[in-house]
MARLUMKE-877678 format. One record per atom (N, C-alpha, C): residue in one letter; y, z, x. Coordinates in steps of 0.001 Angstrom, whole numbers, plus 500000, padded with zeros to 6 digits. Layout:
# residues N
AYZX;...
# end
This chain:
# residues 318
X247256032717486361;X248215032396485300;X249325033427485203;X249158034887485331;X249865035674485693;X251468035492486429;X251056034454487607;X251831034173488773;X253256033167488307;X252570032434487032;X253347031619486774;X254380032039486632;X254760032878484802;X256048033871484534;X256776034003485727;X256218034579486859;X256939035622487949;X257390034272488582;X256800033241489097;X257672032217489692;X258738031571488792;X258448031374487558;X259783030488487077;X260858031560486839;X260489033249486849;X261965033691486459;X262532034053488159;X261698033761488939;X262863033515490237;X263469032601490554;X262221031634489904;X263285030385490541;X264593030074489379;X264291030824488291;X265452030425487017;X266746031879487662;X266198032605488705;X267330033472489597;X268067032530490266;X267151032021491267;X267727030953492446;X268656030040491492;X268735029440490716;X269161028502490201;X270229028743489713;X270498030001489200;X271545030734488115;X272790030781489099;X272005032023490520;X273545031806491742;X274235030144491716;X272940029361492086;X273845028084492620;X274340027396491310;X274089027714490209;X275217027086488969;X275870027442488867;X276137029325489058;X277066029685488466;X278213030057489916;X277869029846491094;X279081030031492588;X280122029095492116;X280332028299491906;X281410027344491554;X282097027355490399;X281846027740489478;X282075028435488001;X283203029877488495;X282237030462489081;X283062031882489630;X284583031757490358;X284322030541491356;X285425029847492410;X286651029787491246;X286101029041490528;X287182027812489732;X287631028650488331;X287132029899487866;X287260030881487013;X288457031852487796;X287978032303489159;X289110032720489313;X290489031653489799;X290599030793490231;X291748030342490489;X292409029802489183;X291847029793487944;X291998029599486471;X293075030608486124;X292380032051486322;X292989033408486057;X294534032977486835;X294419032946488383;X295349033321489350;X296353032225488228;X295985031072488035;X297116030251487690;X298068030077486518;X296901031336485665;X297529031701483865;X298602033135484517;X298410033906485671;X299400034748485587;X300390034445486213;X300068033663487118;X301405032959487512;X302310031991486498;X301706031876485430;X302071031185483998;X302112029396484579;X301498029186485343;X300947027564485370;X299676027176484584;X299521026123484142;X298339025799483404;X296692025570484432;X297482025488485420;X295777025435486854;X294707024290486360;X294033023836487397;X292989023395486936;X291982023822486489;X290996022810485450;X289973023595485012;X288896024574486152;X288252025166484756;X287229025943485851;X286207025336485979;X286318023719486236;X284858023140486075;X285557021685487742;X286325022126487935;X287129021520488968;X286305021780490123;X285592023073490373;X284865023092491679;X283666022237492334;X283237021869490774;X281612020976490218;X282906019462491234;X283896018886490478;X283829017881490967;X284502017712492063;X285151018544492315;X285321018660494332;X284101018291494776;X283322018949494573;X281896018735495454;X281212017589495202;X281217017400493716;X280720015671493930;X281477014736494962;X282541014735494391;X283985013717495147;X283437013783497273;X283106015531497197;X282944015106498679;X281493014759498871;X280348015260498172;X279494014480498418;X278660013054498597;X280302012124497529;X280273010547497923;X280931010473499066;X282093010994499915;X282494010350500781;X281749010160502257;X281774009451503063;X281405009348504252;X281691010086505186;X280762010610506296;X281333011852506695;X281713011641508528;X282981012083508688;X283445011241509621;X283384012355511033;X282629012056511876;X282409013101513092;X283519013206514559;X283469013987514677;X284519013621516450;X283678013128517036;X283953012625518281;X283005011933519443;X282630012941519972;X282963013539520726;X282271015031521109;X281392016252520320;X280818015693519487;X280670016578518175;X279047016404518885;X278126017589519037;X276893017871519113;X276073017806518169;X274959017757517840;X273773017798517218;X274335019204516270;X274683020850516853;X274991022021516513;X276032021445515225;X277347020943515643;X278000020591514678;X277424020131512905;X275923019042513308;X275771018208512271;X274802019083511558;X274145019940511980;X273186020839511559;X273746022148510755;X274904022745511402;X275462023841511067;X275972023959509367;X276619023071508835;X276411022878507583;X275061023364506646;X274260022643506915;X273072022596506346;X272354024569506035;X272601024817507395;X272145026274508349;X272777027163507198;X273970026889507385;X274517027631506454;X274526027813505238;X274606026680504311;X274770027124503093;X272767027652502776;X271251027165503578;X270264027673503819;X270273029300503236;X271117029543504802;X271047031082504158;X271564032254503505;X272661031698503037;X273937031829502001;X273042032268500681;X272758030463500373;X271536030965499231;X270416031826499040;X269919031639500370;X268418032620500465;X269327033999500038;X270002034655500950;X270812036250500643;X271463036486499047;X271546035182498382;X272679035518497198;X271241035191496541;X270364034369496292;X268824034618495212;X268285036035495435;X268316036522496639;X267459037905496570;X268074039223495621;X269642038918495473;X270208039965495148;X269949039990493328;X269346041040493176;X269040041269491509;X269945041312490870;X270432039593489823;X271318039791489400;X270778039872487555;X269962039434486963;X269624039716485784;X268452040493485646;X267646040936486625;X266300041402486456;X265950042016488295;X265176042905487982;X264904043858488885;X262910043454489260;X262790043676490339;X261310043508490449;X260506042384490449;X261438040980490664;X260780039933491023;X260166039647491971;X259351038411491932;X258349038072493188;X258669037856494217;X260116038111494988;X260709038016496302;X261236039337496423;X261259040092495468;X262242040952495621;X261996042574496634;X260688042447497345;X260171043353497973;X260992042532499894;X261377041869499897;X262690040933500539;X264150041191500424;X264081041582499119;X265550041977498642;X266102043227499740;X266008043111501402;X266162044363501789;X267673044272502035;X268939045187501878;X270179045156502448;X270275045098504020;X269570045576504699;X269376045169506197;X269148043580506563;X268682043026505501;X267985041412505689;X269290040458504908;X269650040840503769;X270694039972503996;X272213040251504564;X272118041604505433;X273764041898506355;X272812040250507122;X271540040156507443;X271629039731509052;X271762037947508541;X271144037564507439;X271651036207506908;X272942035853506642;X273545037196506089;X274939036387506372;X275690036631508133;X274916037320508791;X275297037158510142;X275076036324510773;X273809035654510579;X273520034527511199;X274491033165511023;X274675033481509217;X275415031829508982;X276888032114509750;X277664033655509432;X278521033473510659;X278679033234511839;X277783033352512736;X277222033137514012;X277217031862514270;X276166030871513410;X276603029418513715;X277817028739512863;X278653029173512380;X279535028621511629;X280934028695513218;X281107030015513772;X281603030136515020;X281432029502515761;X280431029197516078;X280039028120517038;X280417026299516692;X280101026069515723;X280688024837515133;X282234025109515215;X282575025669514620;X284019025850515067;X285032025439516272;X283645025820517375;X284569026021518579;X283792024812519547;X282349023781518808;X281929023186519135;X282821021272519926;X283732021413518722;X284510019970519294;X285560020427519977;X286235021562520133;X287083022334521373;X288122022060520886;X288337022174519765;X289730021557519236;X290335023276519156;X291553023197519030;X292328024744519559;X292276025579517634;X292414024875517169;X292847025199515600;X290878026066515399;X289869025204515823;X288523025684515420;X288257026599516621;X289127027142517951;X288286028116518602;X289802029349518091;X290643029035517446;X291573030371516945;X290726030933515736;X290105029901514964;X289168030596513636;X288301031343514159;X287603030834515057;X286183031409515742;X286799032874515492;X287498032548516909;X288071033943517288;X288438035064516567;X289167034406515575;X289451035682514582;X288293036171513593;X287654034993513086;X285833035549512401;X285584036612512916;X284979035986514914;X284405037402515397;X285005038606515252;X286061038247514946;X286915040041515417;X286896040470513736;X286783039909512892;X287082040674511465;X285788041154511496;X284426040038511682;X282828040428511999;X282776041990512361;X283371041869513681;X282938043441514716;X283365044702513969;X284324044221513009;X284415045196512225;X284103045718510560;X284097044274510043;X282962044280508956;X281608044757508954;X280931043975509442;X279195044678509583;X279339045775510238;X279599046839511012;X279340048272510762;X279967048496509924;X281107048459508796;X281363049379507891;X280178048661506732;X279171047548506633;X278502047138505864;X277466048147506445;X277231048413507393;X276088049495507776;X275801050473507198;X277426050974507271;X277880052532507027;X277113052599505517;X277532051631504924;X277678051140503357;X276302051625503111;X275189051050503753;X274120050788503583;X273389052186503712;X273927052828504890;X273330054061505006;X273388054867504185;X274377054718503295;X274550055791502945;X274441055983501101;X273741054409500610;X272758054020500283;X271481054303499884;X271302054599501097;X269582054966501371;X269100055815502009;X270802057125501912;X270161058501502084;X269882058874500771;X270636058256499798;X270441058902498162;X269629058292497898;X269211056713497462;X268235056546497162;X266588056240497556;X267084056806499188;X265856056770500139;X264954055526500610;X265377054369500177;X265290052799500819;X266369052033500963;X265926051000501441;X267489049783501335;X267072048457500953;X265979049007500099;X265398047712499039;X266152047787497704;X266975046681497471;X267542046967496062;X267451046911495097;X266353046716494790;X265615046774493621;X265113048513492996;X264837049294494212;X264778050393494165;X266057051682494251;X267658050550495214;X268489051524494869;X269180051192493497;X268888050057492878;X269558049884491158;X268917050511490700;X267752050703490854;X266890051403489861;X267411053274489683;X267438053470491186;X268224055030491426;X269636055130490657;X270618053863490987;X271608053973490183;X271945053906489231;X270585053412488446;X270700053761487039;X270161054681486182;X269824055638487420;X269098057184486494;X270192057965485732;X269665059091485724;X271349060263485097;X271223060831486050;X269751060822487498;X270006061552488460;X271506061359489262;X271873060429489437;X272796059565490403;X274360060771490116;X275018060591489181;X275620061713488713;X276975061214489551;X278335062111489404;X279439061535490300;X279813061774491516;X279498061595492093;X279946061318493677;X280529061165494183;X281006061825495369;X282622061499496341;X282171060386497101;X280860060657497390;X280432059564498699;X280468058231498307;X279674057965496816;X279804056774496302;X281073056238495842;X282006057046495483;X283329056293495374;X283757055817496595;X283580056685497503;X284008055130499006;X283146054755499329;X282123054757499201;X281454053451499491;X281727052281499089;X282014052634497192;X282499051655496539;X283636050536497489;X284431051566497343;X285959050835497776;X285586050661499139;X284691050951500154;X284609050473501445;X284032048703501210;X282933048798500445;X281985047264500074;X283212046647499423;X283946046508498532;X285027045827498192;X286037045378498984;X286457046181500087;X287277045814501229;X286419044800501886;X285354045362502082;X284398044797503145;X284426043266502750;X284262043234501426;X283650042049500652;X284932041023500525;X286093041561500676;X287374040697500529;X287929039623501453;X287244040737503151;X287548040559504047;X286789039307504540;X285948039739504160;X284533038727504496;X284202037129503729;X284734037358502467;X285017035856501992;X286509035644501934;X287061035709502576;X288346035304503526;X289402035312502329;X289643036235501934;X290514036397500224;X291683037214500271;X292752037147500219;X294120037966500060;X293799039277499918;X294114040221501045;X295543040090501973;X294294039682503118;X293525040133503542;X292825039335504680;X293250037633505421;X293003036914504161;X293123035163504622;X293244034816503191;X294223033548503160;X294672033205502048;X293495031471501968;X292143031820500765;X291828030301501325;X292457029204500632;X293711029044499763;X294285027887499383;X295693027495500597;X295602027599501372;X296341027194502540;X295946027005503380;X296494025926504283;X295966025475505740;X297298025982506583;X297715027198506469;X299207027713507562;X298232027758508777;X298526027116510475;X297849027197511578;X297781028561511823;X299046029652511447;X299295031140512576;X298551031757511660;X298103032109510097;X297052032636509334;X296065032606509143;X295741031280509135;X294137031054508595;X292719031104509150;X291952031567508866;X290966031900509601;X289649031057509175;X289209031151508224;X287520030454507621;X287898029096507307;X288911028272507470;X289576027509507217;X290219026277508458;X290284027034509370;X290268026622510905;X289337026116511471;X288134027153511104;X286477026557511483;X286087025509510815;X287168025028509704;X286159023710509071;X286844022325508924;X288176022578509653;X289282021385509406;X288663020122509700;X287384020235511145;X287105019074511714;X285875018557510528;X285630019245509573;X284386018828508654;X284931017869507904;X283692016948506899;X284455016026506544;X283172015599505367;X283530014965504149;X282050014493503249;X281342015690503016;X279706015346502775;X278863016619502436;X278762017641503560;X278897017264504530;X279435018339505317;X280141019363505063;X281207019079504804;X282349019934504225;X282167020650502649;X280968019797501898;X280934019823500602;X279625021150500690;X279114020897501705;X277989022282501971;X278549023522501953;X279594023593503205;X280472024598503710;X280950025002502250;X282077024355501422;X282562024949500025;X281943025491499365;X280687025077499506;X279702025413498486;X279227026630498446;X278448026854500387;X278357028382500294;X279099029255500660;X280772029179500807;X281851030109500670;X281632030572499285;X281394029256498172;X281249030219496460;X280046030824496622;X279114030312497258;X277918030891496923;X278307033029497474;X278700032639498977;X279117033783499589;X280143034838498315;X281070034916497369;X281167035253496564;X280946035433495880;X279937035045494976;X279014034937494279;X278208036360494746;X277482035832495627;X276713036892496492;X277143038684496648;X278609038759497233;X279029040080497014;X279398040376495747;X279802039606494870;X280183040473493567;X278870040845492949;X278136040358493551;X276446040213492401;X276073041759493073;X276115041762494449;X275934042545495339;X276390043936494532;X277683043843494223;X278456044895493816;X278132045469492458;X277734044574491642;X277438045003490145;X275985045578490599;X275249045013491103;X273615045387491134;X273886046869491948;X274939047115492691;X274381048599493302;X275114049609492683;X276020049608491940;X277205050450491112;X277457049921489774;X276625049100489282;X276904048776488031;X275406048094487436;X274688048834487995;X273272048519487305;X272963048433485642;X273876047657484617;X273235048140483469;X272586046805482663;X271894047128482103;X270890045686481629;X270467044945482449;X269464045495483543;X269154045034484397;X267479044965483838;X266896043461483624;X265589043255483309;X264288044131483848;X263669045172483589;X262620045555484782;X261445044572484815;X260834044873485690;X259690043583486089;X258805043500484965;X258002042518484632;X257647042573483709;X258090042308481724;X259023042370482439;X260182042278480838;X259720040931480061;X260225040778478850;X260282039889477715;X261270038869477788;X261075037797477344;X262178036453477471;X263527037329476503;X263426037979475600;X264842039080475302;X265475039630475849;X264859040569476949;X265295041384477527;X266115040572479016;X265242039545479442;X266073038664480733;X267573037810479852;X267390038005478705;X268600037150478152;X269455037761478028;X269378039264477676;X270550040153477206;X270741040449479083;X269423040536480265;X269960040981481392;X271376039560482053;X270755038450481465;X271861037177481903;X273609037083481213;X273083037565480257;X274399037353479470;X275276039178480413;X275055040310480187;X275540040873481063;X275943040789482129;X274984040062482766;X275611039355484539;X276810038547484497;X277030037718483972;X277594036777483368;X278817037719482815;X278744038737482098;X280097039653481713;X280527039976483109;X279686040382483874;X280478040965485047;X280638040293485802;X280160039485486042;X280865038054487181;X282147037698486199;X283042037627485158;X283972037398484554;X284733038850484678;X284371039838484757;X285471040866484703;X285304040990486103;X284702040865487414;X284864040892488533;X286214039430489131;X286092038445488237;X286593037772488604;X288202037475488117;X288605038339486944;X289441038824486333;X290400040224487375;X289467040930488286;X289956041699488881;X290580041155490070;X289435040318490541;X290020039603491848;X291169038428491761;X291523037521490846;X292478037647490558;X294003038349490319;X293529039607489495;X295133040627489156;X295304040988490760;X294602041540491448;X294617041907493487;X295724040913493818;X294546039313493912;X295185038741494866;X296885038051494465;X297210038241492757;X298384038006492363;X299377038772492951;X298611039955492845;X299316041704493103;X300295041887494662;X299223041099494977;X298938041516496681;X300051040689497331;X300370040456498338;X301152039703499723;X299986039683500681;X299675038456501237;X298885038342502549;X299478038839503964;X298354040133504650;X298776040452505630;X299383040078506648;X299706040381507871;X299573039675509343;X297690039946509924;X297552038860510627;X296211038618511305;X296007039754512533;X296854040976512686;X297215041960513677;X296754043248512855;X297366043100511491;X296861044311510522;X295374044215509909;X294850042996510017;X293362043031509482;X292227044216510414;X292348044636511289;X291873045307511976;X291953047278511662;X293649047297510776;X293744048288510554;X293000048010509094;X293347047230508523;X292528047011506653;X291066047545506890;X290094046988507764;X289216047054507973;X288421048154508283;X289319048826509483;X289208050233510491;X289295051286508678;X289613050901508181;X290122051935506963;X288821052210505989;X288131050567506019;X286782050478505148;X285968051514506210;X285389050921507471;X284970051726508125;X285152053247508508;X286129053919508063;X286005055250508261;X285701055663506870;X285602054984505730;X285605055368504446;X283753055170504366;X283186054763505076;X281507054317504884;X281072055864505887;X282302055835507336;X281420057300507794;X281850058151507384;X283024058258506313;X283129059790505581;X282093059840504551;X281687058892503706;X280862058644502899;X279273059064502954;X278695058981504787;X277574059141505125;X277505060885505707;X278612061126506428;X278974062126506369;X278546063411505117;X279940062581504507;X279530063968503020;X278612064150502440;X277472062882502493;X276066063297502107;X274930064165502929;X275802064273504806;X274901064918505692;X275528066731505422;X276503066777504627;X277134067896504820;X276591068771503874;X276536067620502104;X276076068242500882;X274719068880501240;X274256067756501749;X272423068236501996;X272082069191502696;X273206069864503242;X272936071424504611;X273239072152503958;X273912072169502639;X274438073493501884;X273426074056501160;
# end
């Protein structure tokens, strides 16, 4: 009987990402459209995109493989699995010895991996230029997500996150040079990676820019309605990511009271709104790069994760 509690407040985790990824989507393009002083659509607009494409019929190329019809599915799979593990109202749940940062870099590597491949599966030129550019933002994203990680779990000595929120919310933790770029390295990282200004602009289909957007032109119906889904979910995922490792506060510990998971939800919920308030003022702020400079954006996160791992190998010799 014990077991019960611990299963329904994961699965009332699991459930929370996938209600609230589309909420987040349609919250920020809400923001983007009040500072641009347009009225925008609601923030409940993302819910019926996805219905709308989940009635339509889903229309395939002739050359389209088995890989193509599956890859959808694959993906948004493990989108979700990586964005439930991440402790977003409560710490110490019954998956959460899973919750490793090594395990979900490699889920969201994987869904990039076959999302590339679909891409470049019907040979159409528009889905092997996306490929192409994925891999290359990839080769340089996940090591500075490494860096990130390492350096992580020289301070808090795992890369289970349940155990580095818990570190980050001691008074041991204290202020840090290393953790301020880390910070700003995972935020680059995280911009880059759900394809968001200056990186890739995703409300445009321009052919010479676009990148996560290229890979999915040939999609069509729930197909396509999967893919949308876990791009929010994929956002979802890093901002949750981001509050749980640098902004640990009201975070449920295991064991907690139906009070304490409510005040940890309603906090989550503050910071998925002021995260999404930020990402907004950026991408208003901002001008979208050239697809030539993403490499230097990137190269920049990455030296900011090995100065970061660095200054903790340097502090610790003194």
């Amino acid at each position: 009987m014990v077991v019960i509690p611990d299963i329904l407040v994961q699965g009332a985790q699991m459930a929370l990402v996938l209600l609230l990824s589309p909420l987040l989507t349609g919250f920020v393009r809400k923001v983007k459209a009040r500072l641009l002083r347009s009225r925008g659509a609601s923030v409940f607009q993302p819910y019926r995109d996805l219905l709308r494409l989940m009635r339509k019929e889903v229309v395939l190329a002739e050359n389209a493989s088995w890989l193509f019809r599956v890859t959808p599915y694959m993906i948004f799979a493990a989108t979700w699995v990586a964005a439930a593990l991440v402790p977003t109202f409560a710490t110490g749940l019954m998956f959460s010895w899973t919750a490793d940062l090594i395990a979900i870099v490699a889920l969201l590597g994987s869904a990039r991996f076959f999302l590339a491949l679909a891409g470049m599966d019907v040979g159409t030129s528009f889905g092997g230029i996306g490929s192409s550019r994925e891999v290359m933002i990839a080769s340089l994203a996940e090591p500075a997500m490494l860096l990130i990680i390492f350096t992580l779990a020289l301070l808090a000595g795992a890369t289970q996150l349940s155990t580095i929120a818990a570190f980050m919310a001691s008074p041991e933790v204290g202020l840090r040079v290393s953790l301020g770029m880390a910070l700003v390295a995972l935020v680059m990282v995280a911009i880059a990676e759900n394809a968001r200004i200056p990186v890739d602009n995703p409300a445009t289909h321009l052919e010479l820019t676009m990148v996560h957007e290229a890979m999915v032109l040939e999609y069509s119906g729930r197909h396509l309605a999967m893919i949308e889904f876990s791009a929010s979910l994929k956002l979802l995922l890093y901002v949750s990511l981001i509050a749980c490792l640098f902004a640990p506060w009201n975070l449920a510990g295991s064991g907690a009271g139906p009070a304490s998971y409510a005040v940890g939800a309603g906090a989550y919920i503050g910071k998925l709104a002021a995260a999404g308030v930020l990402l907004a003022l950026f991408e208003t702020a901002t001008a979208k790069m050239r697809v030539f400079r993403v490499p230097q954006f990137l190269g920049a996160a990455l030296m900011l994760g090995l100065l970061a791992t660095l200054l903790l190998f340097v502090s610790r010799s003194l």
